[in-house]
C-alpha positions as CSV (number, residue, x, y, z in Angstrom):
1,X,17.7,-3.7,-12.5
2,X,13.8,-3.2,-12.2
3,X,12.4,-3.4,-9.3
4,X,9.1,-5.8,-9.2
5,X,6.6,-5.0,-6.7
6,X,4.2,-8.0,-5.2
7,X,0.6,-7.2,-5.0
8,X,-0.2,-5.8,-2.0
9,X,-2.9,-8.3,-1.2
10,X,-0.6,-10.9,-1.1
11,X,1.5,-9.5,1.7
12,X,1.2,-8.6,4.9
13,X,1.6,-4.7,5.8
14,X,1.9,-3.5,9.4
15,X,1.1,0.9,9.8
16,X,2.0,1.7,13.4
17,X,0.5,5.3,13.9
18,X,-2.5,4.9,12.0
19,X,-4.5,6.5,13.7
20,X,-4.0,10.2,12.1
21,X,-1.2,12.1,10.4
22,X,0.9,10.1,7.3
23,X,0.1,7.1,9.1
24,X,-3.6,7.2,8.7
25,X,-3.0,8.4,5.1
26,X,-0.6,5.4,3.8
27,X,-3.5,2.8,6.0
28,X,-6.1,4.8,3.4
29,X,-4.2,4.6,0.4
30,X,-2.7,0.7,1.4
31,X,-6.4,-0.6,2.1
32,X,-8.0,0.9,-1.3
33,X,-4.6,-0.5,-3.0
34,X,-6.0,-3.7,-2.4
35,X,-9.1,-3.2,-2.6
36,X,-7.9,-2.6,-6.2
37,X,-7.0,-5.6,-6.4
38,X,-2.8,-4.3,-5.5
39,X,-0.5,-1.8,-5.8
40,X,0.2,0.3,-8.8
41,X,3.7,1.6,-10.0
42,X,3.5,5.4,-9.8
43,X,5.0,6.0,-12.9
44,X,4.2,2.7,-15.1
C-alpha cells in the first residue's frame, strides 16, 4: 500500500519547540515546503 501524502499547504501543521533545536529545523524546512508549493516524497 502507498502511502499518499497531502500537500502541505492544504493542512494545518502545529511545531511546538520551534524556537531552536529540530524543532526550529522541521518549522524551516515545513514553511519552504510550502512555499514550494508542498511537500516532496524523499525518495520519489
Amino acid at each position: 500500500m502507498a502511502l499518499k501524502l497531502k500537500p502541505v499547504s492544504s493542512q494545518v501543521i502545529v511545531i511546538t519547540g520551534a524556537s531552536s533545536g529540530i524543532g526550529l529545523a522541521t518549522a524551516k524546512l515545513a514553511a519552504e515546503r510550502a512555499r514550494q508549493g508542498g511537500a516532496r516524497r524523499p525518495h520519489a
